[in-house]
C-alpha positions as CSV (number, residue, x, y, z in Angstrom):
1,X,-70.3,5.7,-35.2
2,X,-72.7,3.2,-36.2
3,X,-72.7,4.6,-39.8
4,X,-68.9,4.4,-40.0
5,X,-68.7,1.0,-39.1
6,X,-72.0,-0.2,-41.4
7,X,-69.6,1.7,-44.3
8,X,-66.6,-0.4,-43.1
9,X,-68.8,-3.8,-43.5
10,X,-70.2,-2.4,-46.9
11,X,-65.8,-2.3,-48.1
12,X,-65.3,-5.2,-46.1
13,X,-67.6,-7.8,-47.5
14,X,-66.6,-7.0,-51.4
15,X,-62.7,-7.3,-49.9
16,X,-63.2,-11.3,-48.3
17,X,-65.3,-12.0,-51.7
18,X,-62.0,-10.8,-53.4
19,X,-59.9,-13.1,-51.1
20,X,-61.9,-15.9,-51.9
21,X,-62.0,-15.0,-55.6
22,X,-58.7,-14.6,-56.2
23,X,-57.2,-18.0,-56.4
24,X,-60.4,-18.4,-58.9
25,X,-59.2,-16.0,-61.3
26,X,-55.7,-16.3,-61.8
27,X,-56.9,-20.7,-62.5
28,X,-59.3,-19.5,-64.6
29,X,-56.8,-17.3,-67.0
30,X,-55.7,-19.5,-70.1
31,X,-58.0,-22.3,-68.9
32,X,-61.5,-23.6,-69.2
33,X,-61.0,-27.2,-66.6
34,X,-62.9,-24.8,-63.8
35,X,-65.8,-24.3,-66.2
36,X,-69.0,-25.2,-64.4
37,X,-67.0,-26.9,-61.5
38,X,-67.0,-23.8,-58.7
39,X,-70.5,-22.1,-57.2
40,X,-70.5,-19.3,-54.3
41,X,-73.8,-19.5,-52.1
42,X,-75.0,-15.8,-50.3
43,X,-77.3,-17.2,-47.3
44,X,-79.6,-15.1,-44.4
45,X,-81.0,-16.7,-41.6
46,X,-83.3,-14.9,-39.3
47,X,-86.3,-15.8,-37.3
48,X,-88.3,-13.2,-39.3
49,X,-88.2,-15.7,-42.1
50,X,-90.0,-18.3,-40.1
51,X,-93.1,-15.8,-39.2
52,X,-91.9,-15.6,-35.6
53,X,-92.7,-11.8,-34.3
54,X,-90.2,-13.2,-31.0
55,X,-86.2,-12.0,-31.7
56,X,-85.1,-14.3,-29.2
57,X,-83.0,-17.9,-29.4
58,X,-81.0,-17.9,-33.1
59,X,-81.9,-14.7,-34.0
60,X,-80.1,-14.7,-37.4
61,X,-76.5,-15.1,-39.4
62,X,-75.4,-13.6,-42.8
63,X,-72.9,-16.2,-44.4
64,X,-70.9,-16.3,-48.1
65,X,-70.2,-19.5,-49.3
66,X,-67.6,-21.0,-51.9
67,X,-68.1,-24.3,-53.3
68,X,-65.6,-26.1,-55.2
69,X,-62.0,-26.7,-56.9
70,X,-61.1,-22.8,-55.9
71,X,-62.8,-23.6,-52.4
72,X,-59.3,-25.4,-51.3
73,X,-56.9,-22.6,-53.4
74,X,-58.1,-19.6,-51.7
75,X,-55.7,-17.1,-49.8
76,X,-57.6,-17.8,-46.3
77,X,-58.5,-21.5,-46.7
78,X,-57.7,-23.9,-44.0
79,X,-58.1,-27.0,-46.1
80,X,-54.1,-27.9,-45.9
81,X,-54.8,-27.9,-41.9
82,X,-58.6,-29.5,-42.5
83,X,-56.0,-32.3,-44.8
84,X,-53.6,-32.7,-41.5
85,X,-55.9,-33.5,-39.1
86,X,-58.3,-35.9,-41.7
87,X,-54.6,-38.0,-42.4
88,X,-54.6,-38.4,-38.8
89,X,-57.6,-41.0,-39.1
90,X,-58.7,-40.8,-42.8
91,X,-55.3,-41.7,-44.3
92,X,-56.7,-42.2,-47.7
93,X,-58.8,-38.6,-48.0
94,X,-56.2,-36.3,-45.9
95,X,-53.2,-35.9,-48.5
96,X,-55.8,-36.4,-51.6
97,X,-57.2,-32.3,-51.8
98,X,-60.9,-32.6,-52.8
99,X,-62.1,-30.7,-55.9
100,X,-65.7,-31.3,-53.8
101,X,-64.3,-28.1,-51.4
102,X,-66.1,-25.6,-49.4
103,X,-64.9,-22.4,-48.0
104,X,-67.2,-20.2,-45.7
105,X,-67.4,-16.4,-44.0
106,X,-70.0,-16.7,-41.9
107,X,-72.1,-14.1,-39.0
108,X,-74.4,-15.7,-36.5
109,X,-76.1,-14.5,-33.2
110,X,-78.3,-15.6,-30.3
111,X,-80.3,-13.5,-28.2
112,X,-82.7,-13.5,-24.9
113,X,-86.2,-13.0,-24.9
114,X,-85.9,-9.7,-23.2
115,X,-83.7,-7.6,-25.5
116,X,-85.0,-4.5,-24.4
117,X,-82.5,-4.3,-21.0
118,X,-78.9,-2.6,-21.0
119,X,-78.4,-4.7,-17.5
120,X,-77.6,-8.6,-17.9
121,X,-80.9,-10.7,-18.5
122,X,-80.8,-14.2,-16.4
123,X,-82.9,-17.0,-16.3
124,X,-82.6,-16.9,-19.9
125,X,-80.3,-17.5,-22.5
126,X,-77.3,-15.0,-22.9
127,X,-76.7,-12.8,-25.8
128,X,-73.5,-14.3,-27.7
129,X,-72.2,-13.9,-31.5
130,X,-70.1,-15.9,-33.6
131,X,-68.0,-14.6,-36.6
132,X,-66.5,-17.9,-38.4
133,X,-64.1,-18.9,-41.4
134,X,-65.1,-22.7,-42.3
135,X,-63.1,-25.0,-44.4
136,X,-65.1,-28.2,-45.4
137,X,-64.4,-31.3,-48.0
138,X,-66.7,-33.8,-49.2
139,X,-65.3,-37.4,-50.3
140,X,-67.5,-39.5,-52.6
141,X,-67.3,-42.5,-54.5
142,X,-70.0,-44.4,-56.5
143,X,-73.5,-44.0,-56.0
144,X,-74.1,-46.8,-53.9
145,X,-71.4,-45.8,-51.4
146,X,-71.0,-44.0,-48.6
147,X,-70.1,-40.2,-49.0
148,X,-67.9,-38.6,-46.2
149,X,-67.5,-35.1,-44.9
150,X,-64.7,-32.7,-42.6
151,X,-65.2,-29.2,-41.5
152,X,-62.6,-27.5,-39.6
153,X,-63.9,-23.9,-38.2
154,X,-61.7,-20.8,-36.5
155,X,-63.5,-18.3,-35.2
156,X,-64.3,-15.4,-32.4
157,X,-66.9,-15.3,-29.5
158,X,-68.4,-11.9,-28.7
159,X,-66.9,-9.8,-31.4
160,X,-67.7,-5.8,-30.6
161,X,-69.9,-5.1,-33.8
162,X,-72.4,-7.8,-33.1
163,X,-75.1,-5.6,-32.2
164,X,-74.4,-3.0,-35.0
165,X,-74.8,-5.9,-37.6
166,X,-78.0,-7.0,-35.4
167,X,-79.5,-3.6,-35.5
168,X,-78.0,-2.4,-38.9
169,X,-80.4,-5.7,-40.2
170,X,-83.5,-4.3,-38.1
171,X,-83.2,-1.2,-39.8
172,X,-82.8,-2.4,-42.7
173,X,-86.5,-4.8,-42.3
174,X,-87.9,-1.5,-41.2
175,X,-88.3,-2.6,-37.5
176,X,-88.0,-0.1,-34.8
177,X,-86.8,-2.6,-32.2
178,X,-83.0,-2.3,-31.2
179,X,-81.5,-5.2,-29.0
180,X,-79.5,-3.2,-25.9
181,X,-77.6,-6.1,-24.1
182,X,-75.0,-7.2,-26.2
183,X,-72.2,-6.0,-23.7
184,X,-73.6,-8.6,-21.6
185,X,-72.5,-11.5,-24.4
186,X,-71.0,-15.0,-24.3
187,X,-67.0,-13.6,-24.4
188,X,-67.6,-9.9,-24.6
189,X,-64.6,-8.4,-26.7
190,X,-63.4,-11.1,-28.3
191,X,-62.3,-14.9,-27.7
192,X,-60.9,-17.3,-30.0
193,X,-62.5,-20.6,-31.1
194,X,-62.3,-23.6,-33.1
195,X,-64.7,-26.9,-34.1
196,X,-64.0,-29.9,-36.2
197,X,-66.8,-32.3,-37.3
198,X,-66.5,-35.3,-39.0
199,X,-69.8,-36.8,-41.3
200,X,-70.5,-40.3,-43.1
201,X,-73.7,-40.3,-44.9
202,X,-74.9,-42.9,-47.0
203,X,-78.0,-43.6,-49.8
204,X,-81.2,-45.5,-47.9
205,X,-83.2,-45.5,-51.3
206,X,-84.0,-43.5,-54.5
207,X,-86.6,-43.7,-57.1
208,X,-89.9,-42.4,-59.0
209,X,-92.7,-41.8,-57.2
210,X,-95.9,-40.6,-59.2
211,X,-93.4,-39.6,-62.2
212,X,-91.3,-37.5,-59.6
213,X,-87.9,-37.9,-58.6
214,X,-87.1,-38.8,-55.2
215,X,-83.7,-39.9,-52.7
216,X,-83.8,-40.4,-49.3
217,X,-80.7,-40.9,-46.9
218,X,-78.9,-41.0,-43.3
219,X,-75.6,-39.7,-41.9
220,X,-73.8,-39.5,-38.9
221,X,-71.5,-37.3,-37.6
222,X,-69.6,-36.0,-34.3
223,X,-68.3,-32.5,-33.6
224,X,-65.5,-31.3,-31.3
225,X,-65.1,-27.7,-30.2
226,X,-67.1,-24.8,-29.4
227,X,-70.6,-26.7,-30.0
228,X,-69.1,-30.7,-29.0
229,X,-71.8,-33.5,-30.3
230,X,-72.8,-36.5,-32.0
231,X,-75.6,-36.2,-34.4
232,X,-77.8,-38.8,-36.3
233,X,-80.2,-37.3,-39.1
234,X,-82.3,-38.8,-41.5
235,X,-83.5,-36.7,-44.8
236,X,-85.0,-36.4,-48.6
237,X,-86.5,-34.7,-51.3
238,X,-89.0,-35.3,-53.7
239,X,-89.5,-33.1,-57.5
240,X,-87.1,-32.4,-59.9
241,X,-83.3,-31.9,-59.7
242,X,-80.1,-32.3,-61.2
243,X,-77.5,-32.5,-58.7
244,X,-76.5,-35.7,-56.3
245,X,-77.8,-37.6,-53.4
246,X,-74.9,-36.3,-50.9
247,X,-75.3,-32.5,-52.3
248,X,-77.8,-32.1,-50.0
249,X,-77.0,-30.8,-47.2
250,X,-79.9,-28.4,-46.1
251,X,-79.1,-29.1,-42.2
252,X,-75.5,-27.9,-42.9
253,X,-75.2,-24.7,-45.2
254,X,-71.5,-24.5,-45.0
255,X,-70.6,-27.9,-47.3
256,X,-70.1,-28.1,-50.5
257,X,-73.1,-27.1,-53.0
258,X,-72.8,-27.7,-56.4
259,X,-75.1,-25.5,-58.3
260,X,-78.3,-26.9,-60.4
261,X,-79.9,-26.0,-63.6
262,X,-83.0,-24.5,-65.0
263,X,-86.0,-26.0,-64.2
264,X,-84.8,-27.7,-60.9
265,X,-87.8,-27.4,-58.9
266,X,-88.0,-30.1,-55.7
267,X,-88.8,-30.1,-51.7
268,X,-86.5,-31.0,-48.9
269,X,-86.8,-32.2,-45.2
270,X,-85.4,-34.2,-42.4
271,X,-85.2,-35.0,-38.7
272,X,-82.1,-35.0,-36.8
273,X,-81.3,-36.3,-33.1
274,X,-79.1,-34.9,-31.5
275,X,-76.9,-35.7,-28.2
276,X,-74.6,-32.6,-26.8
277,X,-72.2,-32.4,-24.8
278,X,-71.2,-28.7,-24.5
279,X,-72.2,-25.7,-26.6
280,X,-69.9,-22.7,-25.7
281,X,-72.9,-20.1,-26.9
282,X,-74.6,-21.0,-23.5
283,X,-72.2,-22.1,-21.1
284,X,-69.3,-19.9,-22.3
285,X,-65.6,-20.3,-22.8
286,X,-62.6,-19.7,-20.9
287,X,-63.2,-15.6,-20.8
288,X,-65.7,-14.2,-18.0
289,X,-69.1,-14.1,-19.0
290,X,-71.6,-12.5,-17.3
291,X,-74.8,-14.9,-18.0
292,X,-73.7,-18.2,-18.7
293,X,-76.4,-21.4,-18.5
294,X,-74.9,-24.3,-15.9
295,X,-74.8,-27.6,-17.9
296,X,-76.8,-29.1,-15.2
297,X,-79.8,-26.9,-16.9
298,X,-79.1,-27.8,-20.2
299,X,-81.0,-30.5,-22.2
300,X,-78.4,-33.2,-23.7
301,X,-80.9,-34.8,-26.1
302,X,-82.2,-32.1,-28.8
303,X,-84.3,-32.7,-31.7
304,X,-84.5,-30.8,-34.9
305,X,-87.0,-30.8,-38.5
306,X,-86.8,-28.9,-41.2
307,X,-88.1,-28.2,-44.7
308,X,-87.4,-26.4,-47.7
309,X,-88.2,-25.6,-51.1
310,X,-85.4,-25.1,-53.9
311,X,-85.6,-23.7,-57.8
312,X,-83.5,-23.4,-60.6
313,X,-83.6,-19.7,-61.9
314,X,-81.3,-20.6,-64.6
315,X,-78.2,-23.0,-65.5
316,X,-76.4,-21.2,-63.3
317,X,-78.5,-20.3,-60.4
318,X,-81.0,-21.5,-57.8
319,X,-82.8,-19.9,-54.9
320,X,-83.5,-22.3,-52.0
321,X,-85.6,-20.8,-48.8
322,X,-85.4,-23.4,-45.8
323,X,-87.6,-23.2,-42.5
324,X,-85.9,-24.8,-39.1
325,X,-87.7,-26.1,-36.2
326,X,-85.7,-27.3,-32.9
327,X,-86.6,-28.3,-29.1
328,X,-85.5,-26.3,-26.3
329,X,-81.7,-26.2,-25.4
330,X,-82.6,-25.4,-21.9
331,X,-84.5,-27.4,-19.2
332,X,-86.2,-24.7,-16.8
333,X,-86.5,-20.7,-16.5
334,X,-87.6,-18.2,-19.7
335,X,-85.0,-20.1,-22.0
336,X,-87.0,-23.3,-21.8
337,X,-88.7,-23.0,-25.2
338,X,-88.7,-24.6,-28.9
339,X,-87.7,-21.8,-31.7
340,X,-87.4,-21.5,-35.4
341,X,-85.7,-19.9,-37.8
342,X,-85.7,-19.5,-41.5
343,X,-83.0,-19.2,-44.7
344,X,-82.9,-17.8,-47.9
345,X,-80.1,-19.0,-49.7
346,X,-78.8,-17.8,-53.7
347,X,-76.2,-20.0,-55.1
348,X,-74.4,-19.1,-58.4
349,X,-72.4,-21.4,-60.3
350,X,-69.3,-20.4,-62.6
């Protein structure tokens, strides 16, 4: 069974590449104005990639990215609903479509400590899985103003072939370990869900330092939804690179990346505070769950850091890998604990 549905993923993947494709293509027939202007990003996350032996907390998420004009003129995009709800506040950026478009398929799941169990694991954090379809746009004007960025998200809670992706990626690392609680996940079966975020970040400073390059900048942003916060970060890079201040985005791999060139070569990092309200991966939704964390037991102020290292393969592709750092999410019992992650991300431009 497990087989048969790894084979399904294998058709299914090439099939939503096509879907996002598609509107590229039939622009790019007779015409050269997308030249250059589009990029698609293939990311993995896992906490192998930070050296942690420990599958437990954000255990990992495959995600396929598309950046650009095509981004907004895809069969599945939700940038004409992303539009609706930005006009509602944003009149000047909701009925404007911006070329600066991202479009996202994404896989991500969390696990407890103790993924050896069949029967439900608490005092811990609960299994749970998210399968999303984000839809982001980035507004910018000149370099000394601020940049703004939307995100509207559908998705499902506790989809059935979590753990056959989970274990289908152990096998594939050539680890032996098989996590056995997934029917115990956040929504088990299936539950729809939605987020929205809204981001203004702005330019603190940019120079030479030593003969390298270097920007440095802020943002601030709130979120409603399945994960409801606000969020103030701070971040930079130093080295050499070709593409814009508010590009940058390494806390937030579902915006829009434009892609670099040869010879790109530069470090990133940042801190962000954040203050949360809800976060339906612990606490659940509106389906029964059976291990759900009380909110009383959850921290509200979390911190996050991060670096990472990015290079330009060629004019048309870079290779970025990014290591994550974050304070515990919950305030007593086995899930009280910081975790990391890390991220290898391609990104081809077209």
């Amino acid at each position: 069974m497990r087989q048969n549905l790894l084979q399904s993923l294998r058709l299914c993947v090439p099939a939503l590449a096509c879907l996002l494709a598609w509107p590229a293509a039939q622009a790019a027939q007779g015409s050269g104005l997308n030249a250059g202007a589009n990029s698609w990003t293939l990311g993995v996350e896992n906490d192998l990639f930070a050296g942690s032996h420990r599958d437990a907390d954000y255990t990992g998420g495959f995600m396929f990215t598309m950046s650009g004009p095509d981004a907004s003129r895809a069969l599945i995009s939700l940038d004409p609903i992303l539009g609706a709800i930005d006009s509602l506040w944003l009149p000047n950026r909701g009925s404007d479509p911006s070329s600066k478009a991202g479009l996202q398929i994404s896989m991500q799941a969390w696990t407890p400590d103790d993924t050896d169990s069949k029967t439900p694991v608490y005092n811990d954090r609960p299994y749970a899985s998210l399968l999303a379809l984000t839809s982001t746009r980035m507004t910018v004007g000149r370099d000394d103003e601020a940049a703004w960025a939307s995100s509207l998200t559908i998705g499902v809670l506790g989809a059935g072939f979590a753990e056959d992706i989970h274990r289908g990626f152990h096998k594939l690392v050539g680890s032996g370990h098989s996590p056995k609680g997934y029917d115990h996940q956040i929504s088990d079966g299936g539950e729809p869900t939605l987020r929205y975020t809204l981001r203004r970040q702005a330019l603190l400073g940019e120079g030479m330092f030593g003969g390298t390059r270097q920007d440095f900048k802020w943002a601030i942003e709130g979120s409603a939804g399945y994960l409801t916060e606000a969020v103030l970060t701070a971040s930079g890079r130093i080295g050499r690179y070709s593409t814009p201040w508010w590009s940058m985005n390494t806390e937030h791999s579902e915006y829009y990346a434009p892609r670099g060139t040869e010879g790109d070569l530069y470090l990133s990092y940042g801190l962000t505070g954040k203050l949360r309200g809800y976060n339906a991966m612990l606490e659940g939704q509106f389906r029964h769950s059976d291990v759900t964390v009380r909110r009383s037991n959850l921290e509200t102020a979390i911190g996050e850091a991060w670096f990472g290292v990015t290079w330009g393969i060629t004019n048309s592709t870079t290779l970025s890998y990014v290591m994550r750092y974050q304070t515990a999410e919950i305030k007593h019992g086995k899930g009280s604990r910081d975790f990391g992650s890390g991220g290898v991300y391609l990104n081809y431009g077209y």
